[in-house]
LUMTIGU-844682 format. One record per residue (C-alpha): x, y, z. Coordinates in steps of 0.001 Angstrom, whole numbers, plus 524288, in hexadecimal, padded with zeros to 5 digits. Last residue first. Layout:
BEGIN
XYZ ...
// end
This chain:
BEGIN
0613A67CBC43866 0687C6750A44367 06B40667BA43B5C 0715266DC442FB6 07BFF67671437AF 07F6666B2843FFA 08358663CB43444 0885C66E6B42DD0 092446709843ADF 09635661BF43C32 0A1BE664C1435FA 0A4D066E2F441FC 0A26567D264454C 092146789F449F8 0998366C71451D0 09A5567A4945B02 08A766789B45CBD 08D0766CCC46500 08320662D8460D1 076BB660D24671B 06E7D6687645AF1 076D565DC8452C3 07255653504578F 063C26586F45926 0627365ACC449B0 0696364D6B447EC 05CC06478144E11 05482650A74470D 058AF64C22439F6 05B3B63FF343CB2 04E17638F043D2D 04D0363A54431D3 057B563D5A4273C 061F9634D842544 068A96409141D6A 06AAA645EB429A7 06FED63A4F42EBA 079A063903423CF 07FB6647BE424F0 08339645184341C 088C6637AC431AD 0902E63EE5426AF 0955264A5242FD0 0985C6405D43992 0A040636DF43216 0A7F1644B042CF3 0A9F66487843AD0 0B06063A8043E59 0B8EA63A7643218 0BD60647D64350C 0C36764507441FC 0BCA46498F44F4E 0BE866576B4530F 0B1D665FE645183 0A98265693450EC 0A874648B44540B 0A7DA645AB46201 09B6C65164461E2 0963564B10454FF 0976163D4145BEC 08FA86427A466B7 084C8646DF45E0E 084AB638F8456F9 081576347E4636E 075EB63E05464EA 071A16388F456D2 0706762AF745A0A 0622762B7D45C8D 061816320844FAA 068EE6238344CB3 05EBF61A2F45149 0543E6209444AF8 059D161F8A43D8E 05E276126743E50 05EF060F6542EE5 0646E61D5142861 06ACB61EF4435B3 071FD6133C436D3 0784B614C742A47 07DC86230742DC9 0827C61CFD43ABD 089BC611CA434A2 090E861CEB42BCA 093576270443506 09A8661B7143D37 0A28D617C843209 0A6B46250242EE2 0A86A6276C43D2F 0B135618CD43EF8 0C0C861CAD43F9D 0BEEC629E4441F5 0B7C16292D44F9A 0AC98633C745361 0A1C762CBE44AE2 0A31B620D14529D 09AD26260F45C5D 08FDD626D945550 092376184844FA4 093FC6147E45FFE 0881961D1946272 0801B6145045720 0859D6087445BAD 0798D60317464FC 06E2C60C67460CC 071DD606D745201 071535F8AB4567B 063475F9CC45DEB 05D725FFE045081 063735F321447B0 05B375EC7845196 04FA65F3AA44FBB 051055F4244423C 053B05FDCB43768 05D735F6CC430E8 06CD65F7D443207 074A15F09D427CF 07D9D5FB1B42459 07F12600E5430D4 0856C5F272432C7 090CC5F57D42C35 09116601C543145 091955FCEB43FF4 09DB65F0CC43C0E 0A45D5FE8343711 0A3D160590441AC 0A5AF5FA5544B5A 0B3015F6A544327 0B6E56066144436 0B60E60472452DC 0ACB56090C45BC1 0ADC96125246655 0AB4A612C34752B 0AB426036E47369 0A5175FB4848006 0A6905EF0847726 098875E95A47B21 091845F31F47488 0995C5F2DD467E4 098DA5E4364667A 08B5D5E43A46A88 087FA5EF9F45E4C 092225E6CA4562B 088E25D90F458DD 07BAE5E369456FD 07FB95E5D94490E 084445D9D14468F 077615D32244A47 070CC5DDF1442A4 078115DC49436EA 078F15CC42434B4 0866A5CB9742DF2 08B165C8244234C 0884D5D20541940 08E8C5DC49420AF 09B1D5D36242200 09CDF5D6134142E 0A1325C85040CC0 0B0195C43C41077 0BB895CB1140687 0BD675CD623F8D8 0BCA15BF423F468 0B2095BB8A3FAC6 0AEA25B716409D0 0A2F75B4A540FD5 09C1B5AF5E40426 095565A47A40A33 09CF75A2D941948 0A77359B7A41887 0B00D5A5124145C 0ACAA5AACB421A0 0B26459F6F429A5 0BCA659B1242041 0C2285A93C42017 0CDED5A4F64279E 0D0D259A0C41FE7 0D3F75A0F241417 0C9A659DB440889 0C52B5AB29407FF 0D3E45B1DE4030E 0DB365B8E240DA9 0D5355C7B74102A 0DFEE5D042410DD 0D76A5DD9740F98 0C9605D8C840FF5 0C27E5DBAA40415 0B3CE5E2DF406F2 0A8B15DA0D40B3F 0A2515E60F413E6 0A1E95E2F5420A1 0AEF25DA3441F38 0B73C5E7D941753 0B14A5F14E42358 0B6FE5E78842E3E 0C42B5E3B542629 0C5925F2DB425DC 0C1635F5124353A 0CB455EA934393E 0C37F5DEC843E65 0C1D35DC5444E9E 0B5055E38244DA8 0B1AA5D7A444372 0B55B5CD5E44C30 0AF4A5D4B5459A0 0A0B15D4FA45256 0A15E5C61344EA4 0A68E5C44C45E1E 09B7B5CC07462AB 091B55C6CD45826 0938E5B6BD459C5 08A225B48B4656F 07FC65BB7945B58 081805ACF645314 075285AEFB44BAE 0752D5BDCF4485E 084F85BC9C447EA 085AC5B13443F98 0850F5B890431DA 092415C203437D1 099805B43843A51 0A00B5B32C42F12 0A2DC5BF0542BDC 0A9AB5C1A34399E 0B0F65B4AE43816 0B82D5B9A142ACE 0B8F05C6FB43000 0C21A5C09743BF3 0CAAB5B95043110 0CD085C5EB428E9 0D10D5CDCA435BC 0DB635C25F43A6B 0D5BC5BB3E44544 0D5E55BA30453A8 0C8585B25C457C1 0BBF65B97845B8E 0B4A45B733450B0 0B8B45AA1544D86 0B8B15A56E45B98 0A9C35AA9B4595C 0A7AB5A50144F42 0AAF35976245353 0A2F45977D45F71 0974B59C97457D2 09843590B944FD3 099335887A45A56 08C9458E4E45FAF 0845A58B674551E 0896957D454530D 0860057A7146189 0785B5825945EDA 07519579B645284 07B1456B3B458D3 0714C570BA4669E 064A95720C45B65 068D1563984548C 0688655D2A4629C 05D9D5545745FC9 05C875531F45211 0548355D9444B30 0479255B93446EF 04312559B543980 0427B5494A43B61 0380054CE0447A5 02D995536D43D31 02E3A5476A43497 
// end
């Protein structure tokens, strides 16, 4: 009997009632004061819900910003977390409840967790909003993460125009360049429209970058520089133009054989 498969009266408001408490209780998770091990217990947990639950991503975004860079980079990628009490501790209830959210090294990777777009466009929103001249190492490394799961899509296309001159940027600070050279060199081999377009940002970066700025920032450039032209096209002319607009005294710098190669 077609009328004994419908719902009861009231069954849809029980479903969006239930819905919503459950978003109320993750989000006092994520944004609650808690030890760094408890808060990447509730960001794990919540990274599948993000597509579904998108009034969840600024506060799942701000709980994993809020980790120390090492406790970020171990979560992303399922390494052993320093201090980590055993699974069945209360605190980890919420992840550990999860299937195979937790083992005996440390939680699952966060990168296998989470839906990528979504939490690609949640950090690009975070970033926007945030009015940042700079990001932080925890950005950087939240960026590469995703680099890794970037597809050529339009909406994978609409995140790289959004962080693209932040990654640029980055290249001029120590703590993240290597970091930043690396999400950059990723997006290129997928995106490679989107980052030629790039390439005038990259110039300024050069400029902030050499003579004076600390090794670790020229070296991030020099590779960046080396992996685009093995990228091949389109970047050939596009990093033909860069360098053409460059000062000719960044000629007597590191970035001399680079210039040399791309004006013969």
């Amino acid at each position: 009997d077609p009328a004994q498969a419908q719902p009861p009266p009231g069954a849809a408001a029980v479903r969006a009632n239930a819905a919503a408490e459950v978003e109320r209780v993750l989000l006092d998770l994520l944004g609650a004061p808690a030890p760094p091990h408890v808060k990447a217990s509730h960001a794990l947990a919540a990274a599948p819900l993000v597509e579904v639950h998108p009034q969840l991503q600024a506060a799942w975004v701000g709980c994993l910003l809020a980790l120390p860079p090492e406790l970020l980079a171990a979560l992303l990628t399922g390494a052993p977390l320093p201090g980590l009490p055993p699974p069945h501790c209360a605190p980890f209830s919420l992840a550990a409840a999860r299937e195979g959210a937790i083992s005996p090294g440390g939680f699952k990777p966060l990168s296998r967790a989470w839906p990528p777009l979504p939490a690609a466009r949640a950090l690009a929103a975070h970033i926007a909003s945030s009015g940042l001249d700079q990001l932080t190492p925890q950005h950087v490394v939240l960026a590469l993460a995703l680099a890794n799961d970037a597809e050529r899509s339009s909406g994978w296309s609409e995140w790289v125009v959004a962080i693209k001159d932040f990654l640029l940027v980055s290249l001029a600070d120590e703590r993240v360049a290597p970091v930043s050279a690396q999400a950059c060199a990723l997006l290129a081999n997928v995106l490679r429209e989107d980052m030629v377009a790039a390439l005038p940002t990259l110039g300024n970066a050069l400029r902030m970058v050499f003579p004076n700025a600390p090794e670790a920032c020229q070296r991030a450039c020099l590779d960046l520089l080396a992996r685009l032209e093995e990228a091949g096209e389109p970047f050939p002319a596009g990093l033909r133009q860069l360098a053409a607009a460059l000062p000719p005294e960044l000629g007597e710098t590191e970035l001399g054989p680079f210039l040399a190669r791309m004006r013969t």
